[in-house]
Wavefront OBJ file of the C-alpha trace (Angstrom):
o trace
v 0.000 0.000 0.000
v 1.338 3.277 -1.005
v 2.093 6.066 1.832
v 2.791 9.464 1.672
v 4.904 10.793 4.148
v 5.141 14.991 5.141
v 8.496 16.557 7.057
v 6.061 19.468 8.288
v 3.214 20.169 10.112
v 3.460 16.700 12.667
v 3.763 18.628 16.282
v 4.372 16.351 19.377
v 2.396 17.953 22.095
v 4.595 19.525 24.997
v 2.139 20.346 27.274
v 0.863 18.898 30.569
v -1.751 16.053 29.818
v 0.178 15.111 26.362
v -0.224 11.786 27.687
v -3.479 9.700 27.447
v -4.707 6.642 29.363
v -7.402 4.276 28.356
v -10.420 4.841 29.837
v -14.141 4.376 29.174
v -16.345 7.370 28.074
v -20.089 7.780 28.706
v -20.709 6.034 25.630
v -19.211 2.505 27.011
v -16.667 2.761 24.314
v -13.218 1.819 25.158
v -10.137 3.986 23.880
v -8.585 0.940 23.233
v -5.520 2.645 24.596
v -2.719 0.420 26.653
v -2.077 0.647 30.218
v 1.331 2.968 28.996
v 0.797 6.024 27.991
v 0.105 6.955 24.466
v 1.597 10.105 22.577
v -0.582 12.388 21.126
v 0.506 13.909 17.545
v -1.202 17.047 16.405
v -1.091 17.357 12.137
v -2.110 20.254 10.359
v -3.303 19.890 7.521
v -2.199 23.047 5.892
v 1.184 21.596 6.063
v 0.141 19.506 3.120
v -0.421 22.036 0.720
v -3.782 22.860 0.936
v -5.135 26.877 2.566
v -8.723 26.713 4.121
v -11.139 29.111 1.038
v -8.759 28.882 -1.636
v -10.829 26.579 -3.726
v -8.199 24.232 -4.453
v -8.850 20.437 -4.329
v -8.119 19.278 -1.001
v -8.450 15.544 -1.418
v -4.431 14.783 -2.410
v -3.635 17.054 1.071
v -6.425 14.844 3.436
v -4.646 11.821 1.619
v -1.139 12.630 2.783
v -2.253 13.378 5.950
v -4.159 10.341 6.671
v -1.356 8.370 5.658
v 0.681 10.009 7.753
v -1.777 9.435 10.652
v -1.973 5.362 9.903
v 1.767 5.599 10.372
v 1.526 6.986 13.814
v -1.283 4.867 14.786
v 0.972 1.572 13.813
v 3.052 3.244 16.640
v 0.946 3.295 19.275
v -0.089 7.223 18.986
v -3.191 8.821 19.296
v -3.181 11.609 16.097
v -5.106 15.073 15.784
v -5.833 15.585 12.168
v -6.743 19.776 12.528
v -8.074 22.003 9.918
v -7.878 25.383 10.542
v -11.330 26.832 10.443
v -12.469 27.916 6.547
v -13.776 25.915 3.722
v -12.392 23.342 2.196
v -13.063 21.812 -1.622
v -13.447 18.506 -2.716
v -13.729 16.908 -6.397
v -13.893 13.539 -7.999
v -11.335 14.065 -10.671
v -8.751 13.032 -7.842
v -10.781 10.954 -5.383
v -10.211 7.362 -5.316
v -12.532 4.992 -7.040
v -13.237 1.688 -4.451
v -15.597 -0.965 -4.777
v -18.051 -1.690 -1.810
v -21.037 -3.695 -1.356
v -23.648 -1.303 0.529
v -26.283 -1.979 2.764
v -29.879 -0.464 0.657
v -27.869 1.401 -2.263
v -27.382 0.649 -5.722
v -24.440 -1.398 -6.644
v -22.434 0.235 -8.935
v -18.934 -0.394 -10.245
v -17.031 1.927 -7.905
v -17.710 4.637 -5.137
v -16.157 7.681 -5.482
v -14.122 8.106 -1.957
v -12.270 11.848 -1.322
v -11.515 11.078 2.350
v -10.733 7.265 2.944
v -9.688 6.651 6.654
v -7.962 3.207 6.075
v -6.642 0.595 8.560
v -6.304 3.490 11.291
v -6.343 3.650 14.905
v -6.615 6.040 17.578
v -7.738 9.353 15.523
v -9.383 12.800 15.710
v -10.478 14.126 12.912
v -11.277 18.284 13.744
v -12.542 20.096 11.520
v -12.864 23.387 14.029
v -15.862 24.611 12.418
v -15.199 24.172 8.635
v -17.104 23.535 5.885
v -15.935 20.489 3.460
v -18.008 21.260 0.052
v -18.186 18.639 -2.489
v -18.820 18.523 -5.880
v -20.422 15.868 -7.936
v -21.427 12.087 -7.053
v -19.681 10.764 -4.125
v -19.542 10.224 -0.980
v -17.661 12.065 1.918
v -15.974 10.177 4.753
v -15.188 6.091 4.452
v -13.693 4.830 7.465
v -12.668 1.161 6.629
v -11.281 -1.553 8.980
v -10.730 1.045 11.176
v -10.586 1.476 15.124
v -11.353 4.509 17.556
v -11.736 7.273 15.140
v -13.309 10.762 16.166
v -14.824 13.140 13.303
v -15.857 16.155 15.345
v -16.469 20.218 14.090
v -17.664 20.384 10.624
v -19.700 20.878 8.104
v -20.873 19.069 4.614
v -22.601 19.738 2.017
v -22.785 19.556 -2.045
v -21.760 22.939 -4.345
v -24.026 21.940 -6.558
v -27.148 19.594 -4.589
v -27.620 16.490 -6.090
v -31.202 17.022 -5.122
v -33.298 19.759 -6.045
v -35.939 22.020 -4.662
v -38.128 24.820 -6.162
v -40.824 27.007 -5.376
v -44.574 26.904 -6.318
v -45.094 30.851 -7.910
v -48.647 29.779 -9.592
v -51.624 27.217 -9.796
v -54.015 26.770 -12.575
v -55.968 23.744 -13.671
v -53.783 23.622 -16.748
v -50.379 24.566 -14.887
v -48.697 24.664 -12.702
v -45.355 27.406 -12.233
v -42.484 26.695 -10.399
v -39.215 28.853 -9.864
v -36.427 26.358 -9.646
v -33.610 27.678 -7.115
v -30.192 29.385 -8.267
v -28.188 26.507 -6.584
v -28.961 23.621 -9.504
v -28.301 23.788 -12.932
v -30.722 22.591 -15.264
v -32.072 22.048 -19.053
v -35.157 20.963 -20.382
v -35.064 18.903 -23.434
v -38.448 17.089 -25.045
v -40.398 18.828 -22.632
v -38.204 17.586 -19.396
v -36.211 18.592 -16.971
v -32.908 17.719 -16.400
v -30.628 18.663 -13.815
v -27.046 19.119 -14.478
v -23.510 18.812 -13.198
v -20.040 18.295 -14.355
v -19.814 15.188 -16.119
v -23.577 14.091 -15.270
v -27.181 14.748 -15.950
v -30.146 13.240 -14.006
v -33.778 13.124 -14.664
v -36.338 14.028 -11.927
v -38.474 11.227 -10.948
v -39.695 11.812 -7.674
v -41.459 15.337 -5.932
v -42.422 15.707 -2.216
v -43.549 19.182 -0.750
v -42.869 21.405 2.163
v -45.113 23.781 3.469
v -43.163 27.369 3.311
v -43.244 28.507 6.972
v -43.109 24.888 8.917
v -41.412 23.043 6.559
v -43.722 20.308 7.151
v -44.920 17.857 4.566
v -48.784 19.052 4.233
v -51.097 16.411 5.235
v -52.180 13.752 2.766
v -49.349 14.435 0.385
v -46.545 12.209 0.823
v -45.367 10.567 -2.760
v -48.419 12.267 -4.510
v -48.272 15.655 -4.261
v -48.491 16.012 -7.689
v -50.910 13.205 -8.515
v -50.641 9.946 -9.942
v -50.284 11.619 -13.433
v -47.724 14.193 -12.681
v -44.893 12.611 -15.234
v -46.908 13.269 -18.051
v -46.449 17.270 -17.906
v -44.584 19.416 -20.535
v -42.195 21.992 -19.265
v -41.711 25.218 -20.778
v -39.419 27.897 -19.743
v -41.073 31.136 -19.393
v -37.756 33.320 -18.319
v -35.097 31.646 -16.552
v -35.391 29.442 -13.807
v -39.511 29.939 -13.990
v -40.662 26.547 -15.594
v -44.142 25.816 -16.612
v -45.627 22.064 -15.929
v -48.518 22.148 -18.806
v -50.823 19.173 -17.098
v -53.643 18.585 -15.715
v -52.506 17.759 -12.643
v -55.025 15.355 -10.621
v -53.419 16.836 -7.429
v -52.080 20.492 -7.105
v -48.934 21.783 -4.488
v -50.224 24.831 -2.439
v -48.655 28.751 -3.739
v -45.568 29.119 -2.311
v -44.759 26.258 -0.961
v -41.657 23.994 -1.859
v -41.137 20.697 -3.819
v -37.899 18.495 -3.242
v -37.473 17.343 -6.846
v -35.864 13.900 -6.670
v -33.291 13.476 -9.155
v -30.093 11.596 -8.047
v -30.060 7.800 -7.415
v -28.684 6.353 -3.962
v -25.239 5.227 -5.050
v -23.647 7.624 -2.610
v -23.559 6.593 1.711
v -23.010 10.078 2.952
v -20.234 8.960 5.368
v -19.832 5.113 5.496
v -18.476 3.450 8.522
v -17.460 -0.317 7.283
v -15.765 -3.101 9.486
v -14.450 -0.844 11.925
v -15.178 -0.279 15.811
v -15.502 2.090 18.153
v -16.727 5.582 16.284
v -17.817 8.698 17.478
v -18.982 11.556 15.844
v -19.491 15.132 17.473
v -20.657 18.191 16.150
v -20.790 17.318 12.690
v -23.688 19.238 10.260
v -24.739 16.870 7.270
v -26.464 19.575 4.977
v -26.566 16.863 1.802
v -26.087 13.612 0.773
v -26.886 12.174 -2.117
v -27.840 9.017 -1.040
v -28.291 7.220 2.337
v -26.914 9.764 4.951
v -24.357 7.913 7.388
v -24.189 4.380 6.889
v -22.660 1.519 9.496
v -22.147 -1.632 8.533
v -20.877 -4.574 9.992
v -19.002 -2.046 12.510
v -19.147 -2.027 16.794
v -19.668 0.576 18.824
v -20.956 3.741 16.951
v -22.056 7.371 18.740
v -23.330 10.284 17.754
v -23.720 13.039 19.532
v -25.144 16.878 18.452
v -25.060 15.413 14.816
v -27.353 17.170 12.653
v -28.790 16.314 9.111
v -31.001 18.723 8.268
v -31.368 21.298 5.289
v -28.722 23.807 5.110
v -30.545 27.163 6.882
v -28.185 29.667 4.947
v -29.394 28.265 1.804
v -33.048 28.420 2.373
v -32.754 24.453 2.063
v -36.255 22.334 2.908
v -34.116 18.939 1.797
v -31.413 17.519 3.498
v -30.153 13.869 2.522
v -31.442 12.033 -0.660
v -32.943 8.876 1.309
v -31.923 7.646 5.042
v -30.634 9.657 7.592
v -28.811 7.301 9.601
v -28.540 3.825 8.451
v -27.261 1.041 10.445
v -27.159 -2.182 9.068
v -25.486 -5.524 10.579
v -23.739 -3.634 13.584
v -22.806 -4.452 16.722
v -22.056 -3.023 20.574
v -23.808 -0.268 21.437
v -25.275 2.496 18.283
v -26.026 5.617 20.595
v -27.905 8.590 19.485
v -27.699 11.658 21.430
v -28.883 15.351 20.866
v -28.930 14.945 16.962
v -31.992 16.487 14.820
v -33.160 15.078 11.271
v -34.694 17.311 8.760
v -35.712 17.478 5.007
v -34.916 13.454 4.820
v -36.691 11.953 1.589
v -36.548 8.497 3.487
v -36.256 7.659 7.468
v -34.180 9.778 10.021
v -33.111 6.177 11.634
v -33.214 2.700 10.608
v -31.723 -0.153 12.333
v -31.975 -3.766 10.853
v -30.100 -6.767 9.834
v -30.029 -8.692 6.229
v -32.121 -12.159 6.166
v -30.903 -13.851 3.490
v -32.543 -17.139 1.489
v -32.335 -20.719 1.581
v -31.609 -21.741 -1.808
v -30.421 -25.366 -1.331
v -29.431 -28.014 1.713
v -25.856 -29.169 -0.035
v -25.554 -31.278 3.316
v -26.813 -31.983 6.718
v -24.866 -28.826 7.884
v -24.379 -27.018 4.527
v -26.702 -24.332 3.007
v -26.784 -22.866 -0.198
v -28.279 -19.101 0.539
v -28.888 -16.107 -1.518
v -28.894 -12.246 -0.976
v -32.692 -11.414 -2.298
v -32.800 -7.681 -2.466
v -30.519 -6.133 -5.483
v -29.549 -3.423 -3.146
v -28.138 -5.351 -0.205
v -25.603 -8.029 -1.837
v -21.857 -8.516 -1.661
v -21.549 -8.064 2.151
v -19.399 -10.613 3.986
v -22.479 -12.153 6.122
v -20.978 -14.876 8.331
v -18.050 -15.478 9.531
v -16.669 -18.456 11.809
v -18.453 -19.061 15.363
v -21.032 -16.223 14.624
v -24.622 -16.853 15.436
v -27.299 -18.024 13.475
v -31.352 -17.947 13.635
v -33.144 -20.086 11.312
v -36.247 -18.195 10.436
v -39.646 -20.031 9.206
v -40.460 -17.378 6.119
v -44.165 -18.326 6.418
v -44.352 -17.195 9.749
v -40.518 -15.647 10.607
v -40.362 -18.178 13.775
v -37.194 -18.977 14.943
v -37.282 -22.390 14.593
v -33.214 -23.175 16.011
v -30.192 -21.772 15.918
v -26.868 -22.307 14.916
v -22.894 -21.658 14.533
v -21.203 -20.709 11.758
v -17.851 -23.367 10.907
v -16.986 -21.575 7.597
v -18.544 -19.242 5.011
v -17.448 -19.087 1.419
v -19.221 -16.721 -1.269
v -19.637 -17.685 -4.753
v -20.845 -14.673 -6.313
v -22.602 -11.013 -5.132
v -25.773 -12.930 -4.587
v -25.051 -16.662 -3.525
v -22.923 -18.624 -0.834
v -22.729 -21.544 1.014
v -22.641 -21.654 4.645
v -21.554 -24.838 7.035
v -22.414 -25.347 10.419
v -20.812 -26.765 13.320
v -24.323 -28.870 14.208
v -26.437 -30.211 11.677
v -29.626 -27.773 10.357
v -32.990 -28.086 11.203
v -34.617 -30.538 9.705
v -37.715 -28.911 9.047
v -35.315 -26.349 7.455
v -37.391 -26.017 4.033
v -35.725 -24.072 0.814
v -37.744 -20.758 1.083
v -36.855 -20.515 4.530
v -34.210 -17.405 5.462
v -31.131 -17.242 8.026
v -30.239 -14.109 10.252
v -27.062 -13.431 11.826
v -27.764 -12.962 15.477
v -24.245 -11.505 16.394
v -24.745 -8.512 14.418
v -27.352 -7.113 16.392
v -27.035 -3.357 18.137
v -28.146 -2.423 21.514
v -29.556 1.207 20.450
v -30.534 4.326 22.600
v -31.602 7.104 20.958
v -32.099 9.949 23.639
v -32.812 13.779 22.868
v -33.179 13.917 19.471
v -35.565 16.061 17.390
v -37.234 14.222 14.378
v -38.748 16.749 11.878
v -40.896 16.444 8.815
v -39.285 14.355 6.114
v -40.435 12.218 3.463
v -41.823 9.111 5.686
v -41.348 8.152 9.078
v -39.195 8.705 12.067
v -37.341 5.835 13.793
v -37.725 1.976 12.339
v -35.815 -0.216 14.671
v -35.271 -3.956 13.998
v -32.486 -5.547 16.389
v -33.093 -8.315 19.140
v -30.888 -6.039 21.387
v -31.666 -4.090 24.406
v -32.713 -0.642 22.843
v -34.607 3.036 24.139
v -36.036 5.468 22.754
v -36.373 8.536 24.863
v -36.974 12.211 25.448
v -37.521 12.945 21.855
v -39.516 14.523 19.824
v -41.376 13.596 16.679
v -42.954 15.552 13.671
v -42.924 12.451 10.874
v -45.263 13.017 8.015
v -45.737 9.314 8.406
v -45.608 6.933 11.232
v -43.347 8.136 14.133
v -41.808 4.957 15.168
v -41.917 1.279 12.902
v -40.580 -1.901 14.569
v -41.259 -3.884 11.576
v -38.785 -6.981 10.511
v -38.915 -9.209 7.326
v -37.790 -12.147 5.234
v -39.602 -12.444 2.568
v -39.611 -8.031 1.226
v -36.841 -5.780 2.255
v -35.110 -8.690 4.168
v -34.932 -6.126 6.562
v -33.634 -8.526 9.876
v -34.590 -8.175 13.637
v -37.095 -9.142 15.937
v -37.302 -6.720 19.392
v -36.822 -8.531 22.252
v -36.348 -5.550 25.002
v -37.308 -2.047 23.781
v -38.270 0.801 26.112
v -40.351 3.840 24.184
v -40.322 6.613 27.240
v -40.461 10.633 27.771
v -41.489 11.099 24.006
v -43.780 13.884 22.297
v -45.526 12.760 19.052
v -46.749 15.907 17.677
v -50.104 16.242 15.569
v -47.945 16.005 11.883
v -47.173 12.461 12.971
v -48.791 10.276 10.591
v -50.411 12.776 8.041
v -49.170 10.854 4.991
v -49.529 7.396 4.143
v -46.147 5.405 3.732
v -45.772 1.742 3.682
v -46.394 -0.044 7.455
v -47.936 3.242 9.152
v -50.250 1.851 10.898
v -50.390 3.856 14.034
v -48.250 6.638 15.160
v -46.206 3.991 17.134
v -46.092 1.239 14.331
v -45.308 -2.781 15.431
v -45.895 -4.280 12.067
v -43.568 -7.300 11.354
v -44.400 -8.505 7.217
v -45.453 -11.911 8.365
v -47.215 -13.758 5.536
v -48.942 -16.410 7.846
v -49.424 -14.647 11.597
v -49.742 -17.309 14.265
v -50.997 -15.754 17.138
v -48.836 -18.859 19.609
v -45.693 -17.875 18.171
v -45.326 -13.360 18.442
v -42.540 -12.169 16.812
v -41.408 -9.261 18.846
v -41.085 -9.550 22.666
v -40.807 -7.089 25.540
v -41.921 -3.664 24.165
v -42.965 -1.116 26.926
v -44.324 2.334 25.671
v -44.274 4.901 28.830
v -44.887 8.475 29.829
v -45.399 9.498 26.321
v -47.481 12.658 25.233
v -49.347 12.017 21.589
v -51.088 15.374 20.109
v -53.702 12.814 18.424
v -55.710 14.170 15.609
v -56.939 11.021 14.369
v -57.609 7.741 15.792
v -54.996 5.121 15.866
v -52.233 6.495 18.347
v -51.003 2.338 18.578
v -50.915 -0.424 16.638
v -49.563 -3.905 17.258
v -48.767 -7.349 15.940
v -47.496 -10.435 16.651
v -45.715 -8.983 19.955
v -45.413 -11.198 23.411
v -45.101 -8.876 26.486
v -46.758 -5.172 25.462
v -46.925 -2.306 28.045
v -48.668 0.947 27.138
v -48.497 2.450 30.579
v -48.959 6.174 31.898
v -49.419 7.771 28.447
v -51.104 11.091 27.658
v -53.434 11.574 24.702
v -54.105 14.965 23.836
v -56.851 15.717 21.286
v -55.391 18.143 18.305
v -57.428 19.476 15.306
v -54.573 20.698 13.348
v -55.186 18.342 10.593
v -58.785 15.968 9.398
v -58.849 12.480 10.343
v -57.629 9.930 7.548
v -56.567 6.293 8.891
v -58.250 3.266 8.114
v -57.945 2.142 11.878
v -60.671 3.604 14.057
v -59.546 2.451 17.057
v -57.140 4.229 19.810
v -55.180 0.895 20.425
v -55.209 -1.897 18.023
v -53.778 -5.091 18.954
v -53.284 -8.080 16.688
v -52.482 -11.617 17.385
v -50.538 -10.409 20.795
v -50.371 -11.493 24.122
v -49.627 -10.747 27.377
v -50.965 -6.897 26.923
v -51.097 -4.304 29.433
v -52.760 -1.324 29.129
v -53.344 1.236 32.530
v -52.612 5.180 33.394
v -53.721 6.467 30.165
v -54.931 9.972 30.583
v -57.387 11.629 27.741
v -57.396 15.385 27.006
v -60.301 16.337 25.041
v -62.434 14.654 22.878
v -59.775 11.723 22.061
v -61.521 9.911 19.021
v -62.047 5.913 19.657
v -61.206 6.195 23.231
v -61.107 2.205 22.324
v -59.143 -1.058 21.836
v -59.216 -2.907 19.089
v -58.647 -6.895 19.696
v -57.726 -9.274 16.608
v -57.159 -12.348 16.390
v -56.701 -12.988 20.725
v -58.713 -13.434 23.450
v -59.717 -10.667 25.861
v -57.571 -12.483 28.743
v -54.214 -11.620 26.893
v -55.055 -7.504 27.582
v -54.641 -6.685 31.076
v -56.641 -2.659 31.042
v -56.921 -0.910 34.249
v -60.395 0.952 34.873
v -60.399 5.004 35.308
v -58.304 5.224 32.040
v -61.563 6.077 30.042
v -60.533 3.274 27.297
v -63.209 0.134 26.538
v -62.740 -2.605 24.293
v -64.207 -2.488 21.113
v -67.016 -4.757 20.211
l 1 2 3 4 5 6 7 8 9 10 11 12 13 14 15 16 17 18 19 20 21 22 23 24 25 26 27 28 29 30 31 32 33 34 35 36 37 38 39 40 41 42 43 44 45 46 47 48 49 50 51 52 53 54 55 56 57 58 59 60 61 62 63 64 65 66 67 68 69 70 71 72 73 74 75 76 77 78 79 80 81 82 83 84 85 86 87 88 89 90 91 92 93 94 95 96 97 98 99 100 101 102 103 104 105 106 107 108 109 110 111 112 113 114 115 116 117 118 119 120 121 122 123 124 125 126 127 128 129 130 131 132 133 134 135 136 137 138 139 140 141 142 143 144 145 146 147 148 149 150 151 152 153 154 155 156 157 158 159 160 161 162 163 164 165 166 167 168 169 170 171 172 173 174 175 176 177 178 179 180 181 182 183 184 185 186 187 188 189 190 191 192 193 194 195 196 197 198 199 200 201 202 203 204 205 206 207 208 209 210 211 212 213 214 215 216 217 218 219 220 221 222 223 224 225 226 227 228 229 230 231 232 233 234 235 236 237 238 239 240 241 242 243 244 245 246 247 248 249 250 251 252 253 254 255 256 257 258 259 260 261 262 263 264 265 266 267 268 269 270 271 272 273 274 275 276 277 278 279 280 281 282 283 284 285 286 287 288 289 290 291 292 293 294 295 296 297 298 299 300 301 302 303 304 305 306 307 308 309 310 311 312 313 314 315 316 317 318 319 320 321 322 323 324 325 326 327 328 329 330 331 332 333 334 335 336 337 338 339 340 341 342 343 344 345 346 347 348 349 350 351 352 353 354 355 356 357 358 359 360 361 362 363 364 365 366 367 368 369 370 371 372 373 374 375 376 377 378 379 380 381 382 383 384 385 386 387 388 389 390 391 392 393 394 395 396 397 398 399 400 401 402 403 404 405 406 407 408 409 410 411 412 413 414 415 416 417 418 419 420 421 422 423 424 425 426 427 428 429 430 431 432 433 434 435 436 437 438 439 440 441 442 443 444 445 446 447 448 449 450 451 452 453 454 455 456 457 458 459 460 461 462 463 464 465 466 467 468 469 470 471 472 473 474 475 476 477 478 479 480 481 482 483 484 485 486 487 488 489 490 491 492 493 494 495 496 497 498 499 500 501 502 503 504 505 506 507 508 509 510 511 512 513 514 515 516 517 518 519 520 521 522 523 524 525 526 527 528 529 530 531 532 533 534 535 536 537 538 539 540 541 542 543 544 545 546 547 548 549 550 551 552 553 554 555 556 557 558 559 560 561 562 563 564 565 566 567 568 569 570 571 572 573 574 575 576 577 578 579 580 581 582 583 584 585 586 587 588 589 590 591 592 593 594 595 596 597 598 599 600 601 602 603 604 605 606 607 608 609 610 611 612 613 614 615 616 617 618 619 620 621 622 623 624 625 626 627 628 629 630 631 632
């Protein structure tokens, strides 16, 4: 591997307290520092040839640097990578191009990488307040097979957005105006727009709207703000940067509000965090990202803390990242979530989950033939010796046993075989899927503000001890999904221990309609056959919650063993006209061991009900005085 070495700008500290010990942090993540002391080496990067605002490409200087900083970190020494404060340009002429498998993205041939921290340990990355601006298709940060890395005090976002937004100037029943912003280059060709960028040109596919003042997606708009038809409009450019959409348009965006106009594809993790352990990430502003936002996988131990990825506020922004906010996939150790906010997302803030994969074949009594079954999770390395194994009935996603890995060996992106150290099952059936038990996160998410973006808030699919707390939510769709699947997304994880506490659900949760939003507070594995003996999730306890309730279903649940909805407040809001399907306050399905007591009603809650499917009244345990009756 080549390294690039620099005479200059390495500093040994010579100051009181240049010495550091391991220790553990608040976050339970170990240092990984010996008992000795460890050296700490301060580099600046302006030593590499590179002035914060000058415009020049910075990605050759970060790459010097970082070698340097692998070097030091061979030696035992904790390293200070320091930008002085300014901004700082990147571009993919002189990025590297690396190939990686990524959890829900579109596998293409390479990723364009302009800051790859590579086999590193024991690193701060400060940015002191700058701005890194990109420019074109990539992604920002990779940290690879990496260990204890810090990215703390900056800034990103795109010079040119790889998503676009404009306002709404006019509405007619033949029209519809629009004044695309400044920020993205565009041309319209056969009557379509295109949006443009060095060396690229995308189509726009995809529109959601933001109310101008709350930035809120308006109720009952979600993926059709437009209508069904809106792809069959005409543009014509009436001066520059005023289009007009000739249709009729079976559903019309309010005057002066804002559309996100989709036009990038998710090739691009934000920041992706892959085989490594033990990050942390402070004070970091994710303005853009043209795909997912900051994606873990298969990587232990990950914080962040006062991270924010929201639209840009100096650029009169309403969209933030292209799909995901944060995306953890296969990860292990503790994922902790503190003080962040999400924003202008056109997918989920957070989504935690594993990757089911297929049985394709028994090749012996304890060898599998399996298969990746989504095209945009393939190519990871699933299973490696001694890791554990749940053998999942697809009909009904009951673990039926489990199991040790003795070897893995892939034969292509989609397919390998898989041995065991026991024999399978042997009402194992081809059809049937396998999840990988050992990468499963404990998550707490504490202190975080979830604002309006394209669907919901949290969906959180891990068998590990997780919370949820002290948060508040303004989803357009449902606030919270704990789904889990092997048969769809092959989206992995069934809750055993999950504590909802302290939240607010405000009234814009579940305005829209995206996929699983049943309820403000979602528990929807995709079972194909529910069995009502065997629940899928386990040990869910929703507590001292306030939910500004417009419409009726504030809960719903399925297939969950052990359900406590305890000392909750409803409050009845008329901010927006009931919708939902579910007329029923609580709905549970095919659940047992339910407990329902302390509810308190403000207003005139609508249901004031539970709804029981599929179970018999003796599996709900309701307390009287809560004003709540079973429904008929």
């Amino acid at each position: 591997m080549r390294e690039y070495f620099q005479r200059t700008a390495v500093i040994l500290i010579a100051l009181t307290g240049a010495f550091v010990f391991g220790e553990t942090g608040k976050s339970g993540q170990s240092t990984n520092a010996p008992a000795s002391a460890r050296q700490i080496k301060v580099i600046d990067i302006t030593g590499f040839g590179v002035q914060p605002d000058s415009g020049k490409d910075a990605v050759a200087a970060v790459k010097q640097a970082l070698a340097k900083a692998r070097e030091f970190g061979k030696q035992n020494k904790e390293v200070h990578l320091v930008f002085p404060k300014g901004r700082y340009d990147f571009f993919p002429d002189s990025s590297e191009k690396r190939k990686y498998y990524e959890s829900n993205s579109y596998q293409i041939d390479f990723r364009t990488c302009p800051i790859i921290i590579e086999e590193t340990a024991n690193l701060v990355f400060d940015g002191n307040g700058s701005e890194f601006v990109f420019h074109g298709p990539m992604r920002t940060v990779t940290i690879d097979n990496s260990e204890n890395i810090t990215l703390k005090n900056f800034s990103v976002d795109w010079d040119i957005p790889l998503t676009a937004q404009s306002q709404v100037m006019e509405v007619t029943d033949d029209y519809i105006d629009i004044r695309i912003a400044d920020e993205s280059p565009y041309i319209i060709e056969n009557g379509k727009i295109f949006f443009t960028g060095k060396g690229w040109k995308s189509g726009w596919w995809a529109t959601i709207e933001f109310e101008k003042h709350s930035h809120l997606v308006p109720q009952g708009s979600g993926d059709g703000c437009m209508g069904g038809n809106w792809r069959d409009y005409r543009a014509e450019e009436i001066k520059p940067r005023l289009i007009r959409l000739h249709n009729k348009f079976k559903r019309t965006p309010a005057v002066g509000n804002y559309l996100v106009m989709r036009h990038n594809s998710r090739e691009h993790a934000g920041m992706f965090f892959f085989h490594s352990k033990d990050i942390v990430l402070e004070d970091v502003n994710v303005y853009h990202t043209g795909g997912l936002g900051l994606l873990g996988q298969f990587s232990e131990n990950l914080s962040f803390e006062r991270v924010n990825i929201i639209p840009n506020p100096a650029k009169n922004r309403y969209l933030s990242g292209h799909d995901d906010g944060l995306h953890i996939s296969n990860c292990r150790g503790l994922v902790r979530v503190e003080d962040c906010t999400f924003g202008g997302l056109m997918d989920d803030p957070i989504n935690v989950h594993g990757t089911s994969v297929r049985v394709i074949k028994q090749l012996a009594d304890d060898k599998l033939l399996c298969r990746f079954m989504h095209s945009m999770s393939v190519g990871m390395l699933w299973g490696r010796p001694g890791e554990k194994v749940g053998f999942i009935r697809a009909s009904s996603l009951k673990t039926i046993s489990t199991g040790r890995i003795k070897s893995w060996k892939p034969l292509n992106v989609t397919d390998f075989e898989v041995s065991f150290e026991k024999a399978v099952p042997g009402d194992l059936k081809v059809g049937d899927a396998l999840e990988n038990l050992t990468w499963a996160p404990q998550v707490h998410i504490s202190n975080c503000t979830f604002n309006s973006c394209r669907a919901r808030g949290v969906l959180l699919s891990t068998g590990q001890k997780s919370i949820i707390e002290d948060s508040i939510f303004r989803s357009s769709g449902a606030a919270i999904l704990i789904a889990g699947d092997a048969n769809q997304w092959y989206e992995s994880g069934a809750v055993n221990d999950l504590v909802i506490r302290g939240n607010i659900f405000e009234s814009s949760c579940l305005t829209s309609w995206y996929q699983f939003g049943e309820g403000v507070i979602s528990i929807f594995p995709e079972i194909p056959k529910v069995d009502a003996d065997t629940p899928f999730h386990r040990n869910i306890r929703i507590e001292d919650n306030v939910f500004h309730a417009f419409d009726y279903s504030v809960l719903y649940a399925m297939s969950t063993d052990g359900i406590t909805f305890s000392n909750n407040t409803i409050i009845r809001n008329y901010d927006n006209k009931p919708w939902h399907w579910h007329k029923h306050t609580l709905n549970f399905k095919a659940c047992k061991n339910v407990t329902v007591k302390g509810t308190k009603l403000i207003g005139d809650v609508l249901g004031c009900d539970i709804k029981l499917e599929m179970m018999e009244p003796d599996q709900i345990k309701l307390s009287r005085s809560q004003g709540l009756k079973i429904a008929p």
